[in-house]
PyMOL Python script that loads the backbone (N, CA, C, O; Angstrom):
from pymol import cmd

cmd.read_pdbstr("""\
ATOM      1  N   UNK A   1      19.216  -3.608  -2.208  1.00  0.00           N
ATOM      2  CA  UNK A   1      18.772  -4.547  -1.238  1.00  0.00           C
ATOM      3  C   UNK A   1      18.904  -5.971  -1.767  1.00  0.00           C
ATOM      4  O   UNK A   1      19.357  -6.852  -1.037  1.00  0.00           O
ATOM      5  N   UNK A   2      18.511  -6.224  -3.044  1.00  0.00           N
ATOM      6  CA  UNK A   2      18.809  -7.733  -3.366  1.00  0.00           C
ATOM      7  C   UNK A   2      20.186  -8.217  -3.747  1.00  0.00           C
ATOM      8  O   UNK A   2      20.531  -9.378  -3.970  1.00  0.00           O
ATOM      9  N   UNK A   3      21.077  -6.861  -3.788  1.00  0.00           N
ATOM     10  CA  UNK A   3      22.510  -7.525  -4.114  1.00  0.00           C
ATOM     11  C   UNK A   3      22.604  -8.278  -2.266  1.00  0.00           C
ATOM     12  O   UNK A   3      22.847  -9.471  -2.084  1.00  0.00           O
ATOM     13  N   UNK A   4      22.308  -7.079  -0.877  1.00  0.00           N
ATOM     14  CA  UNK A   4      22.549  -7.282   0.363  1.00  0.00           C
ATOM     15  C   UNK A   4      22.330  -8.680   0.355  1.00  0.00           C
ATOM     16  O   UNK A   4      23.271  -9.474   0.381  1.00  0.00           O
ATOM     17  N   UNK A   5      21.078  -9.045   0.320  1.00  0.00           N
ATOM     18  CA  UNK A   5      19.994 -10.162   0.537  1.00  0.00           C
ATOM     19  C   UNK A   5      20.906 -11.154  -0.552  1.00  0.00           C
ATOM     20  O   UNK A   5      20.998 -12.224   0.048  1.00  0.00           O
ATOM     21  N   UNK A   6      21.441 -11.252  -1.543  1.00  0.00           N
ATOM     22  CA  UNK A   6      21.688 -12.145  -1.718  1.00  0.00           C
ATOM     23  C   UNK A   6      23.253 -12.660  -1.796  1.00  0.00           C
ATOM     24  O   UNK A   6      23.606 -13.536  -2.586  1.00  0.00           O
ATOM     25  N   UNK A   7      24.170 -11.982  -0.848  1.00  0.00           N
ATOM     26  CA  UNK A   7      25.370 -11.703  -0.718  1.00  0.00           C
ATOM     27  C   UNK A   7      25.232 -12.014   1.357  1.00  0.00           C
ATOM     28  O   UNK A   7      26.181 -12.038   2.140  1.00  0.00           O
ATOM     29  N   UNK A   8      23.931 -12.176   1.647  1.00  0.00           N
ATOM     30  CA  UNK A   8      23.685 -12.354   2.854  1.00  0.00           C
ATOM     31  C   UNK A   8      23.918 -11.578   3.862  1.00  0.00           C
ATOM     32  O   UNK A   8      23.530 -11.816   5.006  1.00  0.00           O
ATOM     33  N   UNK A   9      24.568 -10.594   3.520  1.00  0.00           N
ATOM     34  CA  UNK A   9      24.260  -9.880   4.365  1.00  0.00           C
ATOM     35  C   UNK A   9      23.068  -8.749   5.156  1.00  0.00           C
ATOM     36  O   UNK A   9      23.123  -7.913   6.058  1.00  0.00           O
ATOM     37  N   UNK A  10      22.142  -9.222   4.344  1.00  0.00           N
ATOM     38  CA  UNK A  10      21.056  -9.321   4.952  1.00  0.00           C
ATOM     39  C   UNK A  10      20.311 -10.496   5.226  1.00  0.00           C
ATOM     40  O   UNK A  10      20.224 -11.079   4.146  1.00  0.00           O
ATOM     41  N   UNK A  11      19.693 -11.192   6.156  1.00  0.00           N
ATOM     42  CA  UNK A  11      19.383 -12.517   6.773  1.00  0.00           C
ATOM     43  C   UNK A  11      18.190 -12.360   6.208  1.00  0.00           C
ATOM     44  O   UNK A  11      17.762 -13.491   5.979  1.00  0.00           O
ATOM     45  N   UNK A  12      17.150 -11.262   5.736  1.00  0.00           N
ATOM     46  CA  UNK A  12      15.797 -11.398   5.030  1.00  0.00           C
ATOM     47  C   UNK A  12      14.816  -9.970   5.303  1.00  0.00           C
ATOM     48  O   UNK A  12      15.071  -8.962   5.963  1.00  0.00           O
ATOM     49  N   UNK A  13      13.922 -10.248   4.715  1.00  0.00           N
ATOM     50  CA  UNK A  13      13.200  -8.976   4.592  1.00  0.00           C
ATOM     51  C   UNK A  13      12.041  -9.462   4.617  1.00  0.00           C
ATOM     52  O   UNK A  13      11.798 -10.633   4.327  1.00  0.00           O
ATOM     53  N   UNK A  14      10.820  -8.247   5.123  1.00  0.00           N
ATOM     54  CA  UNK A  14       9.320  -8.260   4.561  1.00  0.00           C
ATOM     55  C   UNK A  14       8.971  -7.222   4.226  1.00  0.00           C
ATOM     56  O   UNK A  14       9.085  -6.130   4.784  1.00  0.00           O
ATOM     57  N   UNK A  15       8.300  -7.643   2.827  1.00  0.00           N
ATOM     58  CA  UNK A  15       8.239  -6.503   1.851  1.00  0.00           C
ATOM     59  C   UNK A  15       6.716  -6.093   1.431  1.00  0.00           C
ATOM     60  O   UNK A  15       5.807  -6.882   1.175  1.00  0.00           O
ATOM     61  N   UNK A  16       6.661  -4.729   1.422  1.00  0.00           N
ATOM     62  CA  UNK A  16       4.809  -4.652   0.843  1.00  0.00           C
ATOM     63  C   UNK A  16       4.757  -3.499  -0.044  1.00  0.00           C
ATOM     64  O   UNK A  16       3.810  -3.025  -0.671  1.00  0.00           O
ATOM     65  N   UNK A  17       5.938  -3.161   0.035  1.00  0.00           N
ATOM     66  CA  UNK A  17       5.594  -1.990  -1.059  1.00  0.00           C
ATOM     67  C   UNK A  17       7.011  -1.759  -1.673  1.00  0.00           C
ATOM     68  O   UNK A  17       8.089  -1.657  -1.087  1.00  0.00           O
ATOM     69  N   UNK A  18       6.707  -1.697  -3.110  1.00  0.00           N
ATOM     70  CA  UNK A  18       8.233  -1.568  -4.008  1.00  0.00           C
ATOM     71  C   UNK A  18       7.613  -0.336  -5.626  1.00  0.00           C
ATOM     72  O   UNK A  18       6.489  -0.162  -6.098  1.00  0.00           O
ATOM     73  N   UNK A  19       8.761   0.159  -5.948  1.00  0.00           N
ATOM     74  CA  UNK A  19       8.793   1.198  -7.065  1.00  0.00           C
ATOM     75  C   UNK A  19       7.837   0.809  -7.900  1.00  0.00           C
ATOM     76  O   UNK A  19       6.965   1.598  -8.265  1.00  0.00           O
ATOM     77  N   UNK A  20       7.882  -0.407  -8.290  1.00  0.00           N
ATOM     78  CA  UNK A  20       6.951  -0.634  -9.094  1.00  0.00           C
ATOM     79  C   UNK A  20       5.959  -1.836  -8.943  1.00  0.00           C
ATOM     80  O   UNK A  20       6.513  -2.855  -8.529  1.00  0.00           O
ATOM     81  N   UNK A  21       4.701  -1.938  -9.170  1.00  0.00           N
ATOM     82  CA  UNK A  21       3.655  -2.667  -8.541  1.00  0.00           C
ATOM     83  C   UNK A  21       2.907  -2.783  -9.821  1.00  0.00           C
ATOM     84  O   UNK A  21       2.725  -1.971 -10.728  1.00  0.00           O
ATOM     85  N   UNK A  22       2.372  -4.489  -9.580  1.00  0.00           N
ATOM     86  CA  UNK A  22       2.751  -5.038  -9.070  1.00  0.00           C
ATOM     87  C   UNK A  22       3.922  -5.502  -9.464  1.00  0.00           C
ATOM     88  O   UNK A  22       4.293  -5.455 -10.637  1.00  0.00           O
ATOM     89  N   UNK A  23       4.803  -6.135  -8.226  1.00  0.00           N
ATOM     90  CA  UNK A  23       6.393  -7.081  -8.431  1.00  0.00           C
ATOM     91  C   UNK A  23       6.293  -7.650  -9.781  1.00  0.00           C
ATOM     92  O   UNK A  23       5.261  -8.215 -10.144  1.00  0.00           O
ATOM     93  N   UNK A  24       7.331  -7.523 -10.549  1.00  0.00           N
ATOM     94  CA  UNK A  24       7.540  -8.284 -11.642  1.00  0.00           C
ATOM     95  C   UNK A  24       7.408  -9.505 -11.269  1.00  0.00           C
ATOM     96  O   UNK A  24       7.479  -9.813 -10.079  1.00  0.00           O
ATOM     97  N   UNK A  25       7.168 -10.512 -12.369  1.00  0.00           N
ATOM     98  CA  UNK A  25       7.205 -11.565 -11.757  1.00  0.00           C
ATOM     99  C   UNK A  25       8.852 -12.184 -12.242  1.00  0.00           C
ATOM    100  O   UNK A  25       9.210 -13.359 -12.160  1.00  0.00           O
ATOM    101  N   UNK A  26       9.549 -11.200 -12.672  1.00  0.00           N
ATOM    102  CA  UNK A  26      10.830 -12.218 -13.379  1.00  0.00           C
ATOM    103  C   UNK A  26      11.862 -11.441 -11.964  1.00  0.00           C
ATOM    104  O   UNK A  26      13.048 -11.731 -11.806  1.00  0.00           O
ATOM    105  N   UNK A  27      11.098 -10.443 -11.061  1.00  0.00           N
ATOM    106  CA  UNK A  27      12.231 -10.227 -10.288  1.00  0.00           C
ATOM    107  C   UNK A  27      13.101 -11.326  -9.221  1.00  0.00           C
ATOM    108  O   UNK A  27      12.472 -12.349  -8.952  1.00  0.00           O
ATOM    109  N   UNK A  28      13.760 -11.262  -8.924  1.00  0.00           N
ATOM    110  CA  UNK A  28      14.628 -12.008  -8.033  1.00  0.00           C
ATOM    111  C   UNK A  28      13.903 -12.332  -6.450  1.00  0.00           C
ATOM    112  O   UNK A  28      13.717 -13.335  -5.761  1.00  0.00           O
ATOM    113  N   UNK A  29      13.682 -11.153  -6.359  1.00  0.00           N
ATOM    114  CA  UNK A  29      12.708 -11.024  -4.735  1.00  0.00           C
ATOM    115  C   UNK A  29      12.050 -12.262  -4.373  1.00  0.00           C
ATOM    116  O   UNK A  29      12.107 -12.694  -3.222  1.00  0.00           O
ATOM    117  N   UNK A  30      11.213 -13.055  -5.624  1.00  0.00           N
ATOM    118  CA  UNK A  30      10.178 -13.680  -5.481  1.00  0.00           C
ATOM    119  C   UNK A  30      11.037 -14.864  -4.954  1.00  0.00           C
ATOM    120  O   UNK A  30      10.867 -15.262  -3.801  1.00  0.00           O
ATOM    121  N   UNK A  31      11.895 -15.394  -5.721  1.00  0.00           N
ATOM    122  CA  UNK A  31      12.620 -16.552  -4.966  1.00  0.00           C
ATOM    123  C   UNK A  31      13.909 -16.337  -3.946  1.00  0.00           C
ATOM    124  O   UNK A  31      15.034 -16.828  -4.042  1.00  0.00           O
ATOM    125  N   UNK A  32      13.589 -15.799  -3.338  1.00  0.00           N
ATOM    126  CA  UNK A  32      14.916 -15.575  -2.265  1.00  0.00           C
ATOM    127  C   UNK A  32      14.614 -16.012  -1.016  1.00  0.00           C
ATOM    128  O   UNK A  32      13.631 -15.509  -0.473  1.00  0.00           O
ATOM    129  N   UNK A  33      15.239 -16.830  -0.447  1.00  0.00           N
ATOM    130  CA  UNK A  33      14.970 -17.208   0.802  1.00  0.00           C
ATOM    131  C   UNK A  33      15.007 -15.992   1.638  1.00  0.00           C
ATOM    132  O   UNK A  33      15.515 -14.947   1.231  1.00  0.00           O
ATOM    133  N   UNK A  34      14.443 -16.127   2.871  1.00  0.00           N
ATOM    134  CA  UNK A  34      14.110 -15.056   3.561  1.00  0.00           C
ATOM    135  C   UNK A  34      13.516 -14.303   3.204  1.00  0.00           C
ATOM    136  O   UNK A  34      13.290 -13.572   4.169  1.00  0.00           O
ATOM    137  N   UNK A  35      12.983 -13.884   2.244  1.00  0.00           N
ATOM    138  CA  UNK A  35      12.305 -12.946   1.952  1.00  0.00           C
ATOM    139  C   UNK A  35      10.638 -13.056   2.164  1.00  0.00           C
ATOM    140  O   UNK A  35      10.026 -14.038   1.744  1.00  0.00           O
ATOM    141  N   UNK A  36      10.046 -12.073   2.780  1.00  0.00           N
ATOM    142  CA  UNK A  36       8.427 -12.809   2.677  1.00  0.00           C
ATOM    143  C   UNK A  36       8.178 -11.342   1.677  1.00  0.00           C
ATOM    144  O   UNK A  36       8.931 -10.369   1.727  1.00  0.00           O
ATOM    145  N   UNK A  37       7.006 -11.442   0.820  1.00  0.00           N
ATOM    146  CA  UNK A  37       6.139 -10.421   0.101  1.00  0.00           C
ATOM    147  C   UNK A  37       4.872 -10.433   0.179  1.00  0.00           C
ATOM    148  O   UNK A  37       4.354 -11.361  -0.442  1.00  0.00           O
ATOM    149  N   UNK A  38       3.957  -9.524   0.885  1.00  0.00           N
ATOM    150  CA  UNK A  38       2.879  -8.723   1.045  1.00  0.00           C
ATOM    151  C   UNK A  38       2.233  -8.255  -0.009  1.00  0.00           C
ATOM    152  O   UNK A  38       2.828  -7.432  -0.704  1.00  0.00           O
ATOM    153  N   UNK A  39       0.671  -8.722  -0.432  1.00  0.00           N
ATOM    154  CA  UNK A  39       0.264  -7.981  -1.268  1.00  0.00           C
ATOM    155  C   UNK A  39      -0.097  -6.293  -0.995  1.00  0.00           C
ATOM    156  O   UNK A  39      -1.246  -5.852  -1.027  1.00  0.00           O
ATOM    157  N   UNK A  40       0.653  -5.785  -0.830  1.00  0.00           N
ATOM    158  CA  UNK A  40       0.371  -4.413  -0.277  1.00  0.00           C
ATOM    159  C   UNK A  40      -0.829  -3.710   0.493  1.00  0.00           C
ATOM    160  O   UNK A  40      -1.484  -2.738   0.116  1.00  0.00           O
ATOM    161  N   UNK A  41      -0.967  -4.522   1.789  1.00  0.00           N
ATOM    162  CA  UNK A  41      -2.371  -5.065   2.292  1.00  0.00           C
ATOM    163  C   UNK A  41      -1.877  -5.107   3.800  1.00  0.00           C
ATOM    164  O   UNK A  41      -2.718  -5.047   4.696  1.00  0.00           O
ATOM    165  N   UNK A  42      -0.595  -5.204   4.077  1.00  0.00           N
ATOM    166  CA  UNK A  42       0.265  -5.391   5.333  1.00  0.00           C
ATOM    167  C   UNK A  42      -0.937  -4.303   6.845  1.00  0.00           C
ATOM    168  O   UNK A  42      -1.374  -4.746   7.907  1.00  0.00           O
ATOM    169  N   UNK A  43      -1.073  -2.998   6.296  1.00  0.00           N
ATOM    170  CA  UNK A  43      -1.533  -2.555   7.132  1.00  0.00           C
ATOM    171  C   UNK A  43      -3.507  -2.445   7.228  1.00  0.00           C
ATOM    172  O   UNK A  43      -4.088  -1.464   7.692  1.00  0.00           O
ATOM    173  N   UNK A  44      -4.061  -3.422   6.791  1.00  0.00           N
ATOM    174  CA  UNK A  44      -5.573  -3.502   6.181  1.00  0.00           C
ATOM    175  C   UNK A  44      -6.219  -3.581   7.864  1.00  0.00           C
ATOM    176  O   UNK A  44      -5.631  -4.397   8.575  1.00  0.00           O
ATOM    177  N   UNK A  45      -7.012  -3.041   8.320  1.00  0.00           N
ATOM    178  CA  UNK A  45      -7.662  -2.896   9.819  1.00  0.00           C
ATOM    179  C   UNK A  45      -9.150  -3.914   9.658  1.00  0.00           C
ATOM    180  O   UNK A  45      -9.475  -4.580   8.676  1.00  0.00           O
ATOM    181  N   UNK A  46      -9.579  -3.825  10.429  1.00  0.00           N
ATOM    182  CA  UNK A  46     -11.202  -4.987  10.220  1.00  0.00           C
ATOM    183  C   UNK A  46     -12.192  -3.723   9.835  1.00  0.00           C
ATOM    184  O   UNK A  46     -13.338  -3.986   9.470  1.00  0.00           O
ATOM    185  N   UNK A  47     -11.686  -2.138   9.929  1.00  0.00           N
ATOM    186  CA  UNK A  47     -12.743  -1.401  10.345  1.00  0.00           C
ATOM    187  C   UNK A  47     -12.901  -0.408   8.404  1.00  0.00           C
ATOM    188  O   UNK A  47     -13.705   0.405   7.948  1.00  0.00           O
ATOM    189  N   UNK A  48     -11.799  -1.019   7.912  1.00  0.00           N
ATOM    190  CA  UNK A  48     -11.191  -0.840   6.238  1.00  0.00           C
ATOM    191  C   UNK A  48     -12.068  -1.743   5.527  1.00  0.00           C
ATOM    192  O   UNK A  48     -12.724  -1.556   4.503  1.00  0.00           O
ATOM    193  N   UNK A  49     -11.954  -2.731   6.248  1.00  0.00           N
ATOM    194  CA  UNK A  49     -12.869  -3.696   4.900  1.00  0.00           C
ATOM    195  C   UNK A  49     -14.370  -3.404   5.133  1.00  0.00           C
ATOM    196  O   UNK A  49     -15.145  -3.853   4.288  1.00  0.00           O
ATOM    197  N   UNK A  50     -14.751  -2.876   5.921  1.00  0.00           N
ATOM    198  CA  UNK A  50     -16.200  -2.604   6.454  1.00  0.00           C
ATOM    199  C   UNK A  50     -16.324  -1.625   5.530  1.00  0.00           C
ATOM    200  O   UNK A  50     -17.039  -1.928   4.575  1.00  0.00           O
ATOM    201  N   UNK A  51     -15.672  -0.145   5.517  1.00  0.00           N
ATOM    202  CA  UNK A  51     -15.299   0.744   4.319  1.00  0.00           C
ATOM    203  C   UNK A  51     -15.685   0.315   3.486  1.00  0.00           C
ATOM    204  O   UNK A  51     -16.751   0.643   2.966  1.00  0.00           O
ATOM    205  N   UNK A  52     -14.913  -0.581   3.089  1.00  0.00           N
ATOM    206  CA  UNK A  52     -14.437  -1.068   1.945  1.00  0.00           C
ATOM    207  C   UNK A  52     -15.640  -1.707   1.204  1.00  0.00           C
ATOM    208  O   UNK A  52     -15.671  -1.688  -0.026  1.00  0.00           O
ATOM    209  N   UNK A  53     -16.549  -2.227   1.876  1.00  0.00           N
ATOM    210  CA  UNK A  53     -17.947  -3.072   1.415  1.00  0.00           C
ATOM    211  C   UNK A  53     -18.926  -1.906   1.394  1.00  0.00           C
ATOM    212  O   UNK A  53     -19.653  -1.701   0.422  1.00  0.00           O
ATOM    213  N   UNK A  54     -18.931  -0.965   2.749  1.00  0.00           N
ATOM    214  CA  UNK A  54     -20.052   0.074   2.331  1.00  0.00           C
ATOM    215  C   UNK A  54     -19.933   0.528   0.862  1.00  0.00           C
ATOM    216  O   UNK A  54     -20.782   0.400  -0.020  1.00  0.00           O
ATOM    217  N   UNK A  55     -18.468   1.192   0.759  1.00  0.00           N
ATOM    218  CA  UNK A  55     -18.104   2.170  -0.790  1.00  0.00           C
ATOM    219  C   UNK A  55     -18.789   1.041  -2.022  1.00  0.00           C
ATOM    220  O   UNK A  55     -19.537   1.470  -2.900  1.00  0.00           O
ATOM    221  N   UNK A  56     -18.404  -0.437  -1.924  1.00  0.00           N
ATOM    222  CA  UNK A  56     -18.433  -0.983  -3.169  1.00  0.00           C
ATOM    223  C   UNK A  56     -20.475  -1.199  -3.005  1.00  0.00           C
ATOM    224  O   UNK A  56     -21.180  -1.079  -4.007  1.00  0.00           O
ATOM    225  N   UNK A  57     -20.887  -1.411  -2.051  1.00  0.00           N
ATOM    226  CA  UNK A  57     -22.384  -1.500  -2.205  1.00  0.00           C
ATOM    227  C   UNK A  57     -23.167  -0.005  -2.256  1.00  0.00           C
ATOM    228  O   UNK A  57     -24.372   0.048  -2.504  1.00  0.00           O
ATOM    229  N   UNK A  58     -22.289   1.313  -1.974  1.00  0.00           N
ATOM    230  CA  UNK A  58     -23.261   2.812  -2.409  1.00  0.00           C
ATOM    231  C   UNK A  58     -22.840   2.567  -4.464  1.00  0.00           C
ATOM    232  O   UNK A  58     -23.709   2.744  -5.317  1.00  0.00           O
ATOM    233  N   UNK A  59     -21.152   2.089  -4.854  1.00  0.00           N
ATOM    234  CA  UNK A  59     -21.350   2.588  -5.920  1.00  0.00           C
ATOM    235  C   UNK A  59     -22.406   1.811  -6.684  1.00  0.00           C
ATOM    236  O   UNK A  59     -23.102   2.140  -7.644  1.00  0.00           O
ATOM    237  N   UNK A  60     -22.302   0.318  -5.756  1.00  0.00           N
ATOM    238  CA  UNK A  60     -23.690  -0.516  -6.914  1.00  0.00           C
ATOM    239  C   UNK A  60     -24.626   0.143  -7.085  1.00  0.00           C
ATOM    240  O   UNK A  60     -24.979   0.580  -8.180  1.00  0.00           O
ATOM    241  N   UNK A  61     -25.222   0.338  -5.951  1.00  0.00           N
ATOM    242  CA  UNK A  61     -26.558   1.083  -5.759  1.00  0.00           C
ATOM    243  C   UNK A  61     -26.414   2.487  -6.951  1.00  0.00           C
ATOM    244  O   UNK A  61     -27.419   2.675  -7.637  1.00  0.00           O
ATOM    245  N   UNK A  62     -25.064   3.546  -7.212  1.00  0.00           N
ATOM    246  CA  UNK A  62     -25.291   4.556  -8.141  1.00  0.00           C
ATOM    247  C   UNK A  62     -25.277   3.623  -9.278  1.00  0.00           C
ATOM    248  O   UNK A  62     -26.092   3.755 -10.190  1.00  0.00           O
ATOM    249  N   UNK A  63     -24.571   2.873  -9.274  1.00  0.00           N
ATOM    250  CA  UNK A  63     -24.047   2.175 -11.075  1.00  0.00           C
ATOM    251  C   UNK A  63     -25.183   2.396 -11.835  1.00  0.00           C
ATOM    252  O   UNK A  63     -25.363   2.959 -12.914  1.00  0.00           O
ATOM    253  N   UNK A  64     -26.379   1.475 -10.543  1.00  0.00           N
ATOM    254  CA  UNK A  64     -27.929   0.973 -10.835  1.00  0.00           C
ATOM    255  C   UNK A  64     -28.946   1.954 -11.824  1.00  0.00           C
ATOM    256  O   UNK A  64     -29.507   1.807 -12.909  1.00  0.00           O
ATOM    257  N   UNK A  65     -28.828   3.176 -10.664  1.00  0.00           N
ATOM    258  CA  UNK A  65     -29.276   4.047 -11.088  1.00  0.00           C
ATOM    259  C   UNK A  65     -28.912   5.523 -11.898  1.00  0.00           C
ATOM    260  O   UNK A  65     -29.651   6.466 -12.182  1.00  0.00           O
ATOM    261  N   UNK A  66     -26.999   5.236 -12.215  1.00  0.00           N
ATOM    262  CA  UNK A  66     -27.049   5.895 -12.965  1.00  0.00           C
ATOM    263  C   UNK A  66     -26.342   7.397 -12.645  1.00  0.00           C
ATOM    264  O   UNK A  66     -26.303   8.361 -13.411  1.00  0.00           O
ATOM    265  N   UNK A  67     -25.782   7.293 -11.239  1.00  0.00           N
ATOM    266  CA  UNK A  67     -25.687   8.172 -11.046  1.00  0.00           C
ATOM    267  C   UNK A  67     -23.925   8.286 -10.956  1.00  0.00           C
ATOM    268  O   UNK A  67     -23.364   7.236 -11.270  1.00  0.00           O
ATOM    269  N   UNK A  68     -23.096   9.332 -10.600  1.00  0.00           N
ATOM    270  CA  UNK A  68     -21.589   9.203 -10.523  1.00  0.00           C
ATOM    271  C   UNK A  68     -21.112   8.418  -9.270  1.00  0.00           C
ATOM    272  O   UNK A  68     -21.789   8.507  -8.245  1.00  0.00           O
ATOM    273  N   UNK A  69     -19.937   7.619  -9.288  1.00  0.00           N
ATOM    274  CA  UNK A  69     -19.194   6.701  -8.478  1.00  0.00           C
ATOM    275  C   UNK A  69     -18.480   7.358  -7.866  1.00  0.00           C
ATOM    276  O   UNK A  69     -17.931   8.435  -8.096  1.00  0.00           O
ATOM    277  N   UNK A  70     -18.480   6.470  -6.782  1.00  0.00           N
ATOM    278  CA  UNK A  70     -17.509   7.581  -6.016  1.00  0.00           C
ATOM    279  C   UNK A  70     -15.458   6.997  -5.872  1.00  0.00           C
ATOM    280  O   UNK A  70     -14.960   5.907  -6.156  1.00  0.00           O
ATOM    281  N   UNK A  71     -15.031   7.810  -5.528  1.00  0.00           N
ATOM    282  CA  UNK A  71     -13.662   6.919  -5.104  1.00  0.00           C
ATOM    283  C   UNK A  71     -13.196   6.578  -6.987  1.00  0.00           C
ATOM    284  O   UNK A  71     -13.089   5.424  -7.401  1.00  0.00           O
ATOM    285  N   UNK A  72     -13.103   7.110  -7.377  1.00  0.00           N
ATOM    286  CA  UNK A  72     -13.187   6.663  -9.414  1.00  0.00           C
ATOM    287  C   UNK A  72     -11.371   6.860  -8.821  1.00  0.00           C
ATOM    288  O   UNK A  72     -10.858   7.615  -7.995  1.00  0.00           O
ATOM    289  N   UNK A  73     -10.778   5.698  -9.783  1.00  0.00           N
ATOM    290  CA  UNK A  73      -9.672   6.281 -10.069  1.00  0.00           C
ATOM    291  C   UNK A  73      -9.270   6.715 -11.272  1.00  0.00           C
ATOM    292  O   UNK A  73      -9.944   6.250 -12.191  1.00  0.00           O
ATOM    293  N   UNK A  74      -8.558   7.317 -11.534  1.00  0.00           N
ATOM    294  CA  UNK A  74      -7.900   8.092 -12.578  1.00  0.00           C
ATOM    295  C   UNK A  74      -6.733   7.548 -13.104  1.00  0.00           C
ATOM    296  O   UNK A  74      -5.811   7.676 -12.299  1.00  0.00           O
ATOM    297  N   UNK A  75      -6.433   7.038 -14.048  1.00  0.00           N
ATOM    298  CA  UNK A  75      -5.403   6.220 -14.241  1.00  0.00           C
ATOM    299  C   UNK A  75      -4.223   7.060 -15.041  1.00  0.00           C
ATOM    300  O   UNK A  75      -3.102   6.632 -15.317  1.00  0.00           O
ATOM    301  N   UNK A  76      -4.814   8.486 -15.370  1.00  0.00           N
ATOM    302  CA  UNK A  76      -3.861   9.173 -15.686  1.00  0.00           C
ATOM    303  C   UNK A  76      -3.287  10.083 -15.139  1.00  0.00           C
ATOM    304  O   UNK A  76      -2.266  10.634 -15.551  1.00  0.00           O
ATOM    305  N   UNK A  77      -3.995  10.374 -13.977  1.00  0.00           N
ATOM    306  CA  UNK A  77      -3.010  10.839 -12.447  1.00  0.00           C
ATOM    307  C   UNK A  77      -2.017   9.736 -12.011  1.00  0.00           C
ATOM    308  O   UNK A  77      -1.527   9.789 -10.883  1.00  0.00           O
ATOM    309  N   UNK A  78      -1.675   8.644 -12.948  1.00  0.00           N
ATOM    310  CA  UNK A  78      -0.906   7.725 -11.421  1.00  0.00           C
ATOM    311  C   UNK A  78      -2.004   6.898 -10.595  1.00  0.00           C
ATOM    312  O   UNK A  78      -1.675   6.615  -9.443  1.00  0.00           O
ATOM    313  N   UNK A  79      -3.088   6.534 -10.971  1.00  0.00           N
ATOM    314  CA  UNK A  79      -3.576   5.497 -10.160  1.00  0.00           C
ATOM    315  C   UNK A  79      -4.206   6.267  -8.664  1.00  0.00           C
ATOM    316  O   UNK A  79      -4.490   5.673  -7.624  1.00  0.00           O
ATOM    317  N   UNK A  80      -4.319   7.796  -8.936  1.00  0.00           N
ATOM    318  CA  UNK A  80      -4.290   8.717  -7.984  1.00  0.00           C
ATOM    319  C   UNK A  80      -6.232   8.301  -7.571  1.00  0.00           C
ATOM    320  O   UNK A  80      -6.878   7.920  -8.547  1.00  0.00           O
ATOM    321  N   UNK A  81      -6.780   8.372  -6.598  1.00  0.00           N
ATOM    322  CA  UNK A  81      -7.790   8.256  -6.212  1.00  0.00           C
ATOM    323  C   UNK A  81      -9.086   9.405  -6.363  1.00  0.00           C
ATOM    324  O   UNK A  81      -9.349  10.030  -5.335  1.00  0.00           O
ATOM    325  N   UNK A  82      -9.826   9.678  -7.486  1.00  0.00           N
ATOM    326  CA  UNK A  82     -10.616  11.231  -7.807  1.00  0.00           C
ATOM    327  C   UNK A  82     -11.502  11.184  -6.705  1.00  0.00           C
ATOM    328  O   UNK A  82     -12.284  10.293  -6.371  1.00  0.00           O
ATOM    329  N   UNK A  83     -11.223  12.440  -6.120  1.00  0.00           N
ATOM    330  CA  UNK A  83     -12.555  12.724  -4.845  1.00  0.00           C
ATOM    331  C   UNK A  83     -13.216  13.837  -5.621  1.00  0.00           C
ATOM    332  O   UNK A  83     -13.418  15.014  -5.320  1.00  0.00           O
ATOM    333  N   UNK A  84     -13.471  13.199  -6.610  1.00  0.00           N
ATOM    334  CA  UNK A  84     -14.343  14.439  -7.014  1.00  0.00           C
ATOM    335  C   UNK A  84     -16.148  14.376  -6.630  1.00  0.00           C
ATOM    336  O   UNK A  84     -16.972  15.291  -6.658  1.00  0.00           O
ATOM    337  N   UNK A  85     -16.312  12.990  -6.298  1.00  0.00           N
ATOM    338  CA  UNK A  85     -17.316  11.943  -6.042  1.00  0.00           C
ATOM    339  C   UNK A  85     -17.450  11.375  -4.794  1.00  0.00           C
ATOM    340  O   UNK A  85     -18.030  10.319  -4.542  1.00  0.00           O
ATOM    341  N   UNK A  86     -16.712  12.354  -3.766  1.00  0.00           N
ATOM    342  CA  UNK A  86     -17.437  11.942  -2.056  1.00  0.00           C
ATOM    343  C   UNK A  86     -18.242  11.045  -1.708  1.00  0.00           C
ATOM    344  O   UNK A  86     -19.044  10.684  -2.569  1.00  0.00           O
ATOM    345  N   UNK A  87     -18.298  10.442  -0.449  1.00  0.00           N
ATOM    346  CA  UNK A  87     -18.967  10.007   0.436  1.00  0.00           C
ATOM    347  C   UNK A  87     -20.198  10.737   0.147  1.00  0.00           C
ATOM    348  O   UNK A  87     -21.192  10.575   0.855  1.00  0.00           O
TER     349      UNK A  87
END
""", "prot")
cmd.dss("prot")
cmd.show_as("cartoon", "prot")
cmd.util.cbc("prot")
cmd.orient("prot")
């Protein structure tokens, strides 16, 4: 795609998700005209970040007291998300 994009035959792209994350910063992508980049956030709903504040104020509330977090990631799955720790 960046040989396309920069051989023009592609007129531009929007991008939110690539092989490896985050974007290098020495890749090419970053300065290419036409190109816009997404912090991988493109599809975020109003009803996600609501989620998103309950999960981070139950794990305060366990941190507090001590108990297991939920949503833990695992960084040796791949960044994989452990449900071992439910809702």
């Amino acid at each position: 795609m960046v040989d396309h994009l920069a051989a023009g035959r592609l007129a531009g792209a929007a991008l939110d998700v690539f092989a490896q994350e985050p974007l290098p910063a020495e890749s090419p992508l970053w300065d290419m005209p036409g190109v816009m980049i997404s912090p991988h956030t493109a599809g975020e709903t109003t009803s996600e970040r609501e989620t998103l504040v309950e999960v981070f104020l139950d794990n305060l509330t366990r941190r507090i007291e001590g108990r297991p977090l939920r949503n833990v990631v695992d960084k040796r799955r791949g960044y994989v998300v452990d449900e071992t720790h439910p809702a």
